[in-house]
ROSE-190257 format. One record per residue (C-alpha): residue number from 1; residue in one letter; x negated, y negated, z negated. Coordinates in pm, 1 decimal, decimal comma. Layout:
BEGIN
r resi NUM | resn A | px X | py Y | pz Z
...
! end
This chain:
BEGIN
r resi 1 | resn X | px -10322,5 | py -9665,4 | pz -11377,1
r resi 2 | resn X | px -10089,7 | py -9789,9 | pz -11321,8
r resi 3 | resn X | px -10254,5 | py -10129,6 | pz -11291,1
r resi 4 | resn X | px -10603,0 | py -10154,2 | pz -11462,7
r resi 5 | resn X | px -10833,2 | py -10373,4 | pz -11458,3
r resi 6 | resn X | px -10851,7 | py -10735,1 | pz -11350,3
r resi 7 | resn X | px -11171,7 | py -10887,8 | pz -11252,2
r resi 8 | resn X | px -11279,5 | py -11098,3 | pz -11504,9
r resi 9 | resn X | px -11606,2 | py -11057,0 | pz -11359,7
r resi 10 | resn X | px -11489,1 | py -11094,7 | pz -11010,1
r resi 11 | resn X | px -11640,2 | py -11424,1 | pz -10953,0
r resi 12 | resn X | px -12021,6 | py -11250,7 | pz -11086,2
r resi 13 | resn X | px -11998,9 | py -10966,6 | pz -10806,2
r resi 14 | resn X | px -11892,9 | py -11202,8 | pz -10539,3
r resi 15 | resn X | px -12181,2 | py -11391,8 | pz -10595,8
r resi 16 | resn X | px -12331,4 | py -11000,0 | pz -10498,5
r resi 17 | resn X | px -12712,8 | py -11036,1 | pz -10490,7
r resi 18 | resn X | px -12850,7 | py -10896,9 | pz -10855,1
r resi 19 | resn X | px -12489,7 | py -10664,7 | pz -10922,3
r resi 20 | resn X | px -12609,7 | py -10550,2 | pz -10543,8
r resi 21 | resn X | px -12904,6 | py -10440,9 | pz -10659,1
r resi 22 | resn X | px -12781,3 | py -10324,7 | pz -11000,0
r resi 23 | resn X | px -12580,8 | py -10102,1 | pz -10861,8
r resi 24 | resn X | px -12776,2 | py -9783,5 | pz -10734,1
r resi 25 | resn X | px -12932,4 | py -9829,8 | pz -11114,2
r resi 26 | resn X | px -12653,9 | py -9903,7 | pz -11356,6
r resi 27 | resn X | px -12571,4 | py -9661,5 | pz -11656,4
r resi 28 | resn X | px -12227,4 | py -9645,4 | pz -11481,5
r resi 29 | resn X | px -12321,2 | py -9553,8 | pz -11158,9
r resi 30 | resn X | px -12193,2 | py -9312,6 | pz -10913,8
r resi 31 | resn X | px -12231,5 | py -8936,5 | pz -10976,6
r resi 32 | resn X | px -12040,2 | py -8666,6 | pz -10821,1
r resi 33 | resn X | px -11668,2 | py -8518,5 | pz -10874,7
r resi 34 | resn X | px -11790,5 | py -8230,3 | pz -11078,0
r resi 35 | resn X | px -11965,9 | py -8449,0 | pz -11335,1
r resi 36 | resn X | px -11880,3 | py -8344,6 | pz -11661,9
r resi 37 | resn X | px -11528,9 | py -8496,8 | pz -11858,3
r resi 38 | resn X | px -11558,7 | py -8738,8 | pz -12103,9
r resi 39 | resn X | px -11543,9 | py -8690,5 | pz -12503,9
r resi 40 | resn X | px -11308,5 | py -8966,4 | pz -12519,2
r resi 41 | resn X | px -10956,3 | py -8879,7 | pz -12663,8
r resi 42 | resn X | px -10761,9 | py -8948,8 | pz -12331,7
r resi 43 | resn X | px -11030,9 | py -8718,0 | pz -12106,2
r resi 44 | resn X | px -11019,6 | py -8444,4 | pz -12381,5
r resi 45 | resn X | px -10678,7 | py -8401,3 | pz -12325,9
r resi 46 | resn X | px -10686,7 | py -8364,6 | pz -11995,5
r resi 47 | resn X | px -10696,8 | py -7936,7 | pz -12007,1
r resi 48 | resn X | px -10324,3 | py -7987,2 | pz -12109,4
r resi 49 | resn X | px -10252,9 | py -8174,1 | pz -11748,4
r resi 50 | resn X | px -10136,6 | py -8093,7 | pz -11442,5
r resi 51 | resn X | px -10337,3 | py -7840,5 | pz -11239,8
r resi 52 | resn X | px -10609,3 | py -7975,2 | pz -11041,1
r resi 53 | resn X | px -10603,8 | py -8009,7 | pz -10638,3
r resi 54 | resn X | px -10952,0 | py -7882,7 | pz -10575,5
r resi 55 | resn X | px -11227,0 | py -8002,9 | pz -10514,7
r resi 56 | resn X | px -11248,2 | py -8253,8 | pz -10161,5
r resi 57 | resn X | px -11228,9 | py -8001,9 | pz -9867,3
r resi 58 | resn X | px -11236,1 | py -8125,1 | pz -9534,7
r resi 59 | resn X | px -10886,2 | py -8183,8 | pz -9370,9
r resi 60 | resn X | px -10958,4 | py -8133,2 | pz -8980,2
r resi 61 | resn X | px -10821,2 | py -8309,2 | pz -8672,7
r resi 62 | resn X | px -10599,6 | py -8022,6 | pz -8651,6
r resi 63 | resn X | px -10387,4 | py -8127,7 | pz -8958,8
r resi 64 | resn X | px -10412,3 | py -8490,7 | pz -8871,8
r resi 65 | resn X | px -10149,5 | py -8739,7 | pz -8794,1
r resi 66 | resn X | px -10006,8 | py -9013,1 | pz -8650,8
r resi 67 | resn X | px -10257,0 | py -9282,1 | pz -8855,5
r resi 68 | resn X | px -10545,8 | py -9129,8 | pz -8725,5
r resi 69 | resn X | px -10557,9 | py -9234,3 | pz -8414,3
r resi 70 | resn X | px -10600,7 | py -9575,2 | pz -8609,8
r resi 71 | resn X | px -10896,7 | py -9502,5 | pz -8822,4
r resi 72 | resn X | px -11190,6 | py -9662,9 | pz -8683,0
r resi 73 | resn X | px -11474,0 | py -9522,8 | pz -8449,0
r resi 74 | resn X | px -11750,8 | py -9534,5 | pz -8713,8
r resi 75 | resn X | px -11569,5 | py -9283,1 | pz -8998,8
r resi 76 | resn X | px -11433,3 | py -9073,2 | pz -8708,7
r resi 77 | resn X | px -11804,0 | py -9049,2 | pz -8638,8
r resi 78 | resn X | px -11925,1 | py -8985,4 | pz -9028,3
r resi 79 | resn X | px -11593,2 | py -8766,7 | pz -9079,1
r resi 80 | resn X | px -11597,2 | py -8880,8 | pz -9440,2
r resi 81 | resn X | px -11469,1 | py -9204,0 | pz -9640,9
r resi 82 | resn X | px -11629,0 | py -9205,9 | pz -9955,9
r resi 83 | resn X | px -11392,8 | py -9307,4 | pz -10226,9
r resi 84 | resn X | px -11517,2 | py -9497,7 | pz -10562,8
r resi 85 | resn X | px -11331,0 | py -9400,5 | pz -10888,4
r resi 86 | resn X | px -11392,0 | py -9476,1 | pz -11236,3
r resi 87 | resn X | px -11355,4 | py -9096,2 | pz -11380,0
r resi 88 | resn X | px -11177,4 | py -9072,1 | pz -11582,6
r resi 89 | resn X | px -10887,0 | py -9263,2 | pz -11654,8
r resi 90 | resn X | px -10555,4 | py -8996,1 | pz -11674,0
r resi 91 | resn X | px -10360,9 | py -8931,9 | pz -11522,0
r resi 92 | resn X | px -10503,4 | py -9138,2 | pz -11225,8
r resi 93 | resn X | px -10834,1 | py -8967,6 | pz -11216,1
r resi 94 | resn X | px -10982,9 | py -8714,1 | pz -11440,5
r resi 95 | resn X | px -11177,4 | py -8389,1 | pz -11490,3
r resi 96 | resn X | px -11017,3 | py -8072,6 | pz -11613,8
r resi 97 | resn X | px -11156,4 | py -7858,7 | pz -11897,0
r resi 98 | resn X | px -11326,7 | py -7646,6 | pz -11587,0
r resi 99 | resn X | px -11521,9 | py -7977,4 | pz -11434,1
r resi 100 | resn X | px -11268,0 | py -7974,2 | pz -11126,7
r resi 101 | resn X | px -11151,1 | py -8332,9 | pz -11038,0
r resi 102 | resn X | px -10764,0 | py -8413,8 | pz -11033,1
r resi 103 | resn X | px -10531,4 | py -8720,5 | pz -11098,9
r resi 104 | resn X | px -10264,1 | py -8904,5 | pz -10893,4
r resi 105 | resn X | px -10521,8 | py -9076,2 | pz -10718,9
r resi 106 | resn X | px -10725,2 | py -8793,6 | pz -10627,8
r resi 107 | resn X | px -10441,6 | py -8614,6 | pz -10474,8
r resi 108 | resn X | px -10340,5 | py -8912,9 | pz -10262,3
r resi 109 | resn X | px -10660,4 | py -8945,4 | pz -10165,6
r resi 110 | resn X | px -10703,1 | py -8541,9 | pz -10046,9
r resi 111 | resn X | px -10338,7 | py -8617,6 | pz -9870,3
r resi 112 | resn X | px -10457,2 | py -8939,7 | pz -9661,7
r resi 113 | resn X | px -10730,3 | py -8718,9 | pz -9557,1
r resi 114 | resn X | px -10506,0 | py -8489,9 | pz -9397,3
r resi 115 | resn X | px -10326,3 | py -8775,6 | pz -9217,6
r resi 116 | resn X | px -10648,9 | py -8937,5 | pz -9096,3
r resi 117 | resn X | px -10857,4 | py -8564,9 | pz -9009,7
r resi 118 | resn X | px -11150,0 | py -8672,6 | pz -9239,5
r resi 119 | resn X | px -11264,6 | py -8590,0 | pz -9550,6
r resi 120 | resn X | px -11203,7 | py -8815,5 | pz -9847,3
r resi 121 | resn X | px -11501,2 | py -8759,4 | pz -10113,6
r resi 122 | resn X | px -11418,3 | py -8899,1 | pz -10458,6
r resi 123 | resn X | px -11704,8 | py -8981,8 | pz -10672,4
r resi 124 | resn X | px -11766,3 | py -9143,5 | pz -10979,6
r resi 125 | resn X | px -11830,0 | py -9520,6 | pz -11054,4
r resi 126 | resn X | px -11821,6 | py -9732,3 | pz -11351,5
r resi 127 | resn X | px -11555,4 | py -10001,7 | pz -11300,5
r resi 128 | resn X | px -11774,2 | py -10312,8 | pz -11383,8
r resi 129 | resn X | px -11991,6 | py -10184,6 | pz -11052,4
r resi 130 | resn X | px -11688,6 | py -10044,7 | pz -10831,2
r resi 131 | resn X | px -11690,0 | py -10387,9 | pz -10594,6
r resi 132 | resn X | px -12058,9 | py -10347,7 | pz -10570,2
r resi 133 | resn X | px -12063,7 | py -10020,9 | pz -10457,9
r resi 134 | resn X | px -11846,2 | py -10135,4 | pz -10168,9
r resi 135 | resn X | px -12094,8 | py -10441,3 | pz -10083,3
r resi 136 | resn X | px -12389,2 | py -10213,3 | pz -10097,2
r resi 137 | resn X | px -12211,2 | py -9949,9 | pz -9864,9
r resi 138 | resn X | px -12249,4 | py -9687,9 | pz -10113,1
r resi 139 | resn X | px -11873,4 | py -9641,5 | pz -10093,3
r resi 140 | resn X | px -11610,0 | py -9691,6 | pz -9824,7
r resi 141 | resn X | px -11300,1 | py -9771,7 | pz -10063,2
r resi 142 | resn X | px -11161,8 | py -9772,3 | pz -10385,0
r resi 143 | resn X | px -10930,4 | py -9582,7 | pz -10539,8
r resi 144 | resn X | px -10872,5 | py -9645,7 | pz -10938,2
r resi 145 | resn X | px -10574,9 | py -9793,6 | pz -11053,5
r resi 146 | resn X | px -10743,8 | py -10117,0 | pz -10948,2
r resi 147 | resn X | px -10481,9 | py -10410,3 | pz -10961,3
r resi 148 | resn X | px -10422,4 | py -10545,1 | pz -10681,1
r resi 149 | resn X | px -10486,9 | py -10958,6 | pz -10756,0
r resi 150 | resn X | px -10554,0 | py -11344,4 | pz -10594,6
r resi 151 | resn X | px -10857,6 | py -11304,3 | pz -10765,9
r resi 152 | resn X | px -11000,5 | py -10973,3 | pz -10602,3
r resi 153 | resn X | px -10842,7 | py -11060,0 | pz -10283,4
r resi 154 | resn X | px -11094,5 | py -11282,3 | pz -10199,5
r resi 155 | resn X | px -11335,5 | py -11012,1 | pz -10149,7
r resi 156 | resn X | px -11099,0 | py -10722,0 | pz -10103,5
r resi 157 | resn X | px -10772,6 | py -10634,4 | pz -9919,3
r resi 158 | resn X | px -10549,1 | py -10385,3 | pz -10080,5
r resi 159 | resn X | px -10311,5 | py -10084,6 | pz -9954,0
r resi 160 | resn X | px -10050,7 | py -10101,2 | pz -10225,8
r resi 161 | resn X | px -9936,4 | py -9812,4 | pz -10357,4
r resi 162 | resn X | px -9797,4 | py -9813,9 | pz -10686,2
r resi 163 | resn X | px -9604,7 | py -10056,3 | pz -10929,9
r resi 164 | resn X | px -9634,2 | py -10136,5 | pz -11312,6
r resi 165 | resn X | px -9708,1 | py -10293,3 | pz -11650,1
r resi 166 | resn X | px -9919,7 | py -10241,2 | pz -11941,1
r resi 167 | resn X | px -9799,3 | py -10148,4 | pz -12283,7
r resi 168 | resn X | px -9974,1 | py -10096,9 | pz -12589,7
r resi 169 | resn X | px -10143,2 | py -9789,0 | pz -12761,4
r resi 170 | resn X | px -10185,0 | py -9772,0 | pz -13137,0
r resi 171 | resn X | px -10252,2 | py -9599,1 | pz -13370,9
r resi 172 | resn X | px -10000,6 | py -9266,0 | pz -13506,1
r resi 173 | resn X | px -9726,3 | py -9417,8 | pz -13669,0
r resi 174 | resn X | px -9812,5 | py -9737,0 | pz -13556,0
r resi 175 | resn X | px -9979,2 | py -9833,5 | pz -13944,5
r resi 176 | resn X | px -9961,7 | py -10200,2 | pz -13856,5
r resi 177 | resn X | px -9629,0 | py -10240,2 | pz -13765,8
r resi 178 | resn X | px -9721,5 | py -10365,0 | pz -13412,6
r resi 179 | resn X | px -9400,4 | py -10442,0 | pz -13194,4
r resi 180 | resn X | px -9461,3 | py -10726,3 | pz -12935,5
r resi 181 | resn X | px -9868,3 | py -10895,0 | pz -12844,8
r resi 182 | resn X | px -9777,0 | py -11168,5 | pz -13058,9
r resi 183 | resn X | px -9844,4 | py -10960,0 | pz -13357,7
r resi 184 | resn X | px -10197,0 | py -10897,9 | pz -13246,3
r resi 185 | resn X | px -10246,5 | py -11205,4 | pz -13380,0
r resi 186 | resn X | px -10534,0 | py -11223,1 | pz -13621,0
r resi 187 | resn X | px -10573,8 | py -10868,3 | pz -13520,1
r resi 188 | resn X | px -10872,5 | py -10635,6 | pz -13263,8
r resi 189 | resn X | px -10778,5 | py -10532,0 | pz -12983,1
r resi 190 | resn X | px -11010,0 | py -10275,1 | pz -12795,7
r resi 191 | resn X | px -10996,8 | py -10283,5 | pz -12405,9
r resi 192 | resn X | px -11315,0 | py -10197,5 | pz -12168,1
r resi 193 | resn X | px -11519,5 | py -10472,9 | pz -11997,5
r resi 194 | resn X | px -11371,6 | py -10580,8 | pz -11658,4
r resi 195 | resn X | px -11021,7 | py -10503,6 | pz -11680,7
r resi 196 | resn X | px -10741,2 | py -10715,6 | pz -11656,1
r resi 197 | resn X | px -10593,0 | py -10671,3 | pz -11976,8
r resi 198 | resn X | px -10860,4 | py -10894,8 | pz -12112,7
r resi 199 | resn X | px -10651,5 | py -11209,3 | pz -12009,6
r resi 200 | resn X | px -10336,7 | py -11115,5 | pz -12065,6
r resi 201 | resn X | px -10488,4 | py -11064,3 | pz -12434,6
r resi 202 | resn X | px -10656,0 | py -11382,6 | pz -12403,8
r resi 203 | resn X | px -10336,2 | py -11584,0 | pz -12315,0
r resi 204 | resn X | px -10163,5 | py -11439,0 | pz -12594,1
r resi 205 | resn X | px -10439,0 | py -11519,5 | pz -12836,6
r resi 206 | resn X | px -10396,9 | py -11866,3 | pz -12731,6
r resi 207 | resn X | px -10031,9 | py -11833,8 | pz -12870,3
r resi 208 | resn X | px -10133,4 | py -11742,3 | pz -13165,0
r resi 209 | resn X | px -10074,6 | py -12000,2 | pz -13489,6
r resi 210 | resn X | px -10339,1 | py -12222,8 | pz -13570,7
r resi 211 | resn X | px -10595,3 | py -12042,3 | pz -13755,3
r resi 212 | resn X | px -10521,3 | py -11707,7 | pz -13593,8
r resi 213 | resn X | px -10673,4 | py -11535,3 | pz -13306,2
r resi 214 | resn X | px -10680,6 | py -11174,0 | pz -13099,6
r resi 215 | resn X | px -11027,0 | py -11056,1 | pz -13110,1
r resi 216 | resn X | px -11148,8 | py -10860,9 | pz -12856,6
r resi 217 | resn X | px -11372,0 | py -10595,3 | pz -12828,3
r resi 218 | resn X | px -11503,1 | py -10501,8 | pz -12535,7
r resi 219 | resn X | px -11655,1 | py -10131,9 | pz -12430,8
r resi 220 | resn X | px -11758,7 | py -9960,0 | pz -12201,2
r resi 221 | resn X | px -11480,3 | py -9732,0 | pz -12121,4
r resi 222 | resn X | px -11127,3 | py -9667,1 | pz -12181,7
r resi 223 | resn X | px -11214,8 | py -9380,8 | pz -12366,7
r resi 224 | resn X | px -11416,7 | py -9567,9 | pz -12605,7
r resi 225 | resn X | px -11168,3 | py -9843,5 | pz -12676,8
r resi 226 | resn X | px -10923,8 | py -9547,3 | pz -12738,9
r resi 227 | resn X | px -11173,8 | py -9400,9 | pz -12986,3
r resi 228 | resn X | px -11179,0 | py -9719,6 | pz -13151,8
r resi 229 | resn X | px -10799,1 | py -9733,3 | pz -13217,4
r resi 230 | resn X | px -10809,0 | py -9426,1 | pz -13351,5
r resi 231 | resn X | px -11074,2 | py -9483,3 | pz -13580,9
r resi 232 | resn X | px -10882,5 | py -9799,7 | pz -13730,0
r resi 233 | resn X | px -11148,4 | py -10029,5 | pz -13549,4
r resi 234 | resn X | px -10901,6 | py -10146,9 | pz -13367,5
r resi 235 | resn X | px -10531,0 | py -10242,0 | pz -13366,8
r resi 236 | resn X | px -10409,6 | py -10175,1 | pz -13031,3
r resi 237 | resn X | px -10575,6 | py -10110,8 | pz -12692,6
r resi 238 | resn X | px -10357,9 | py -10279,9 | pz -12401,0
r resi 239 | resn X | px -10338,4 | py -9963,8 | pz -12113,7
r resi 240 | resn X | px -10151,6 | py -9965,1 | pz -11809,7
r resi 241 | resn X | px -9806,4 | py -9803,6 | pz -11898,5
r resi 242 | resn X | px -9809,7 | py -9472,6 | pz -11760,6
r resi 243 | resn X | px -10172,6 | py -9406,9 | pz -11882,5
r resi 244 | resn X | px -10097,1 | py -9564,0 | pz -12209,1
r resi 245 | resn X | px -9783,1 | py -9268,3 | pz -12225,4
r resi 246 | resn X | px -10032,7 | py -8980,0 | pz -12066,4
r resi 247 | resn X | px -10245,2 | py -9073,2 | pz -12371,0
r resi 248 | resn X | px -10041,3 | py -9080,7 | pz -12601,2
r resi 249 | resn X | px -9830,4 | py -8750,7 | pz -12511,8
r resi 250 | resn X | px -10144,8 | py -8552,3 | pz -12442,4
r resi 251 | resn X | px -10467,5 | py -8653,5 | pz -12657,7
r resi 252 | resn X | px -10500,0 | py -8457,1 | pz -13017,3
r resi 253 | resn X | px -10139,7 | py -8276,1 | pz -12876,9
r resi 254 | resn X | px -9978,5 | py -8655,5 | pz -12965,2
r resi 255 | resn X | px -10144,8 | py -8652,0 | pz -13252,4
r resi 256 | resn X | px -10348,6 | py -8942,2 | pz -13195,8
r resi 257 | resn X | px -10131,5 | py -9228,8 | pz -13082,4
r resi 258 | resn X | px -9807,6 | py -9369,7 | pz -13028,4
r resi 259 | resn X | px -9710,1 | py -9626,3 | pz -12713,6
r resi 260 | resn X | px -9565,4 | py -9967,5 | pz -12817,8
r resi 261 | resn X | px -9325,6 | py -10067,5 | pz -12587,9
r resi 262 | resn X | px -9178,0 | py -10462,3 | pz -12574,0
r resi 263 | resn X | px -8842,6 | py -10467,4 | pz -12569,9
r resi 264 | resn X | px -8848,9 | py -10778,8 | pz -12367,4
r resi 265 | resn X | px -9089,8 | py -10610,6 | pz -12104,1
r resi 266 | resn X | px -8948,0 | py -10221,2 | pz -12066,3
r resi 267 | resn X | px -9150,5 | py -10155,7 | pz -11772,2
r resi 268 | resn X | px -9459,8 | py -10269,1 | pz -11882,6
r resi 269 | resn X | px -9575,9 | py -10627,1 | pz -11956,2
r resi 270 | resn X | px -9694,9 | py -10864,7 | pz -11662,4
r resi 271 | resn X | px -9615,0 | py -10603,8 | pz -11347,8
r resi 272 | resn X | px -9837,1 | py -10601,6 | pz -11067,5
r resi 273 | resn X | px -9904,1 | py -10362,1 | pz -10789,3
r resi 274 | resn X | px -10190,4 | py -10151,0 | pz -10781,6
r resi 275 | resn X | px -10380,6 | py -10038,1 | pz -10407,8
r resi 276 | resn X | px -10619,2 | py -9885,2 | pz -10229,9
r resi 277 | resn X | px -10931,4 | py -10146,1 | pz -10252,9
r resi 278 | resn X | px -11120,2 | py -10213,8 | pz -9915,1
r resi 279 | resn X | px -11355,9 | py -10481,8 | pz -9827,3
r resi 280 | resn X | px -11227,1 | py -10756,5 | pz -9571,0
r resi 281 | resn X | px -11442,8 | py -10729,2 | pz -9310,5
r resi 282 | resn X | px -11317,0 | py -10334,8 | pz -9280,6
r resi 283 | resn X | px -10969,9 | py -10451,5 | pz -9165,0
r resi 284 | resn X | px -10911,4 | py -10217,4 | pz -8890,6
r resi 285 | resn X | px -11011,9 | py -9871,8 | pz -9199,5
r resi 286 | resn X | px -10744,8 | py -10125,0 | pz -9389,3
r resi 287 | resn X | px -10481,5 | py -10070,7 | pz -9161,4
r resi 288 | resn X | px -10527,8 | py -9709,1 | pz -9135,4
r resi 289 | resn X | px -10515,4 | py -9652,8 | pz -9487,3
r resi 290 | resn X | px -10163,1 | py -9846,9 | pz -9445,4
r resi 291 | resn X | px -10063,4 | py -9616,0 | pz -9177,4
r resi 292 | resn X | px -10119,4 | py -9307,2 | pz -9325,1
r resi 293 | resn X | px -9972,0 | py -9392,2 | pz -9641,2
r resi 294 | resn X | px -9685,3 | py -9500,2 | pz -9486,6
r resi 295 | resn X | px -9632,8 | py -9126,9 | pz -9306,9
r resi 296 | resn X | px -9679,7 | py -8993,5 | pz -9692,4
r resi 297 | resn X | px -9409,8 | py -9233,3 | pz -9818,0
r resi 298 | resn X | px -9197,3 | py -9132,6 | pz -9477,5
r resi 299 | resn X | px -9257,2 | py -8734,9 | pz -9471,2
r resi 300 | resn X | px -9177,4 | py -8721,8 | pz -9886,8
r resi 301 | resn X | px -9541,1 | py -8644,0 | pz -9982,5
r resi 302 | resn X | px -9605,6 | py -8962,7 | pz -10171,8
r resi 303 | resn X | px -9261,4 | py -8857,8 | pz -10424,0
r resi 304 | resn X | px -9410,8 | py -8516,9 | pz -10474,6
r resi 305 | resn X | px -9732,7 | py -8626,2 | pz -10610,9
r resi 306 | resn X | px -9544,6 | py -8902,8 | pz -10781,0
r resi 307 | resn X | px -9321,7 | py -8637,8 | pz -10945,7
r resi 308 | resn X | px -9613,8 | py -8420,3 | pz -11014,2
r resi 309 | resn X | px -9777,5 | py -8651,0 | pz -11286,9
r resi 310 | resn X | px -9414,8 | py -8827,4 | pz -11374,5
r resi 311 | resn X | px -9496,0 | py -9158,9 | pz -11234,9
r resi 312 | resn X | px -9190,8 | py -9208,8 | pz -11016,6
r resi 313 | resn X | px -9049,3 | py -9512,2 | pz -11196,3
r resi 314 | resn X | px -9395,3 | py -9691,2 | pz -11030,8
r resi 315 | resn X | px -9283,0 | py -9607,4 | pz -10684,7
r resi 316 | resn X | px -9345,8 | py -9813,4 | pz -10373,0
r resi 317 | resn X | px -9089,2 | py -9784,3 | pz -10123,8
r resi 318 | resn X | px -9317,4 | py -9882,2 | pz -9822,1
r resi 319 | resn X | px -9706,0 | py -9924,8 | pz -9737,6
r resi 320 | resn X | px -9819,5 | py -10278,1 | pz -9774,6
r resi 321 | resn X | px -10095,6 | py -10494,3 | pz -9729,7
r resi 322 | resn X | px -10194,1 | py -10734,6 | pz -10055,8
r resi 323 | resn X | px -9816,9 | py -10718,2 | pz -10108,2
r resi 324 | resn X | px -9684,8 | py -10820,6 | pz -9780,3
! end
């Protein structure tokens, strides 16, 4: 959300050298927070949504707390972390109908600001170049539903701070009578490049009867593979649960789509927590991510912006680090 997006393509941005230098080029680059909303179904909806936050102010030592006397020497110094976030993906990140940037994510990321007295500026990056932007030092952190995984903790550490699973969106009425990802089988399923989803579809396509398989196609946003679905291209697109639900309540007025949920899996298939991504050798900004989210979890914050986009059944009840 809210647990996107695996790293399929981890292994290629470790390697770092041509994604490095992609990055300040790609089509999916970074552009700022008032960067117009997407045509795709999900950002269209997004008028409809909770009111936005505002745009990033800065939060001043004078509102600061315990945590940032943590943060390190060298963003005390800049006053700013800048914060990569593939906009949009609702109700995580995403523009309002007036261009103003809003989302779960964004709000945490304007209330850790507070706690550490610096500004937090939230820009836009396509997901298949938000590790890169990190290794190039365009960015400081992460923030975008990113899963927190074995995988991408071999380049990143994580400040978890939310919990779920994914659950399918179809089509209105659900035309093909999808209930569980077995009966994908022999089916499309539309997800965008990157994301974890891919192998969960992947392993289920392997459990398919001989002579069937899940075909995948792959886009370059959410919004797309939403489109798709819509447009009967597609059977199903595999969404973290709570975005999968925002979608579906919100884009055409729940006109659109309807959520598939397994009744084996209520929560979401294949849990996993989602965090704050940083890059290991920024350990010490690591911890005082933790600490300040821990004050938020402590002082009640983190259940009000929970409660503000109704995503308090993905809760964490303390800060951790890569789940420990």
């Amino acid at each position: 959300m809210v647990n996107r997006r695996t790293g399929a393509a981890l292994a290629a941005v470790a390697a770092a050298g041509l994604l490095l230098a992609a990055c300040s080029s790609s089509s999916s680059g970074s552009s700022s927070t008032s960067s117009a909303p997407s045509s795709a179904p999900a950002a269209s909806a997004a008028a409809s949504a909770p009111a936005a936050s505002g745009s990033p102010a800065a939060a001043g030592s004078a509102g600061a707390g315990s945590a940032a006397s943590l943060l390190p020497a060298a963003w005390k110094a800049k006053g700013v972390v800048n914060v990569a976030s593939d906009i949009p993906y609702p109700p995580m990140e995403f523009t309002t109908a007036s261009g103003a940037t809003t989302g779960f994510d964004y709000d945490l990321s304007q209330a850790l600001a507070q706690q550490l007295g610096v500004t937090f500026s939230f820009n836009k990056q396509g997901f298949d170049t938000i590790i890169a932007s990190l290794q190039s030092g365009k960015h400081d952190i992460i923030m975008s539903s990113m899963n927190d995984t074995p995988d991408r903790e071999k380049v990143l550490d994580f400040v978890d701070y939310f919990n779920g699973g994914f659950n399918l969106l179809v089509k209105k009425g659900n035309p093909q009578n999808i209930k569980t990802l077995a009966d994908l089988c022999g089916k499309t399923v539309a997800e965008e490049s990157a994301v974890s989803q891919i192998d969960l579809i992947k392993a289920a396509s392997a459990k398919c009867p001989n002579g069937q398989t899940i075909t995948l196609m792959l886009l370059p946003t959410d919004g797309d593979a939403q489109t798709a679905v819509r447009a009967g291209k597609a059977a199903a697109d595999l969404l973290d649960a709570p975005t999968a639900a925002y979608s579906a309540q919100t884009a055409g007025n729940g006109q659109y789509f309807d959520v598939v949920i397994d009744p084996a899996n209520p929560s979401g298939v294949s849990t996993v927590p989602t965090g704050i991504g940083v890059l290991k050798k920024d350990a010490d900004l690591t911890k005082a991510l933790q600490g300040a989210l821990q004050n938020l979890i402590q002082n009640g914050t983190y259940k009000q912006l929970l409660d503000k986009y109704n995503l308090g059944a993905y809760a964490v009840t303390s800060a951790t680090i890569n789940g420990k």
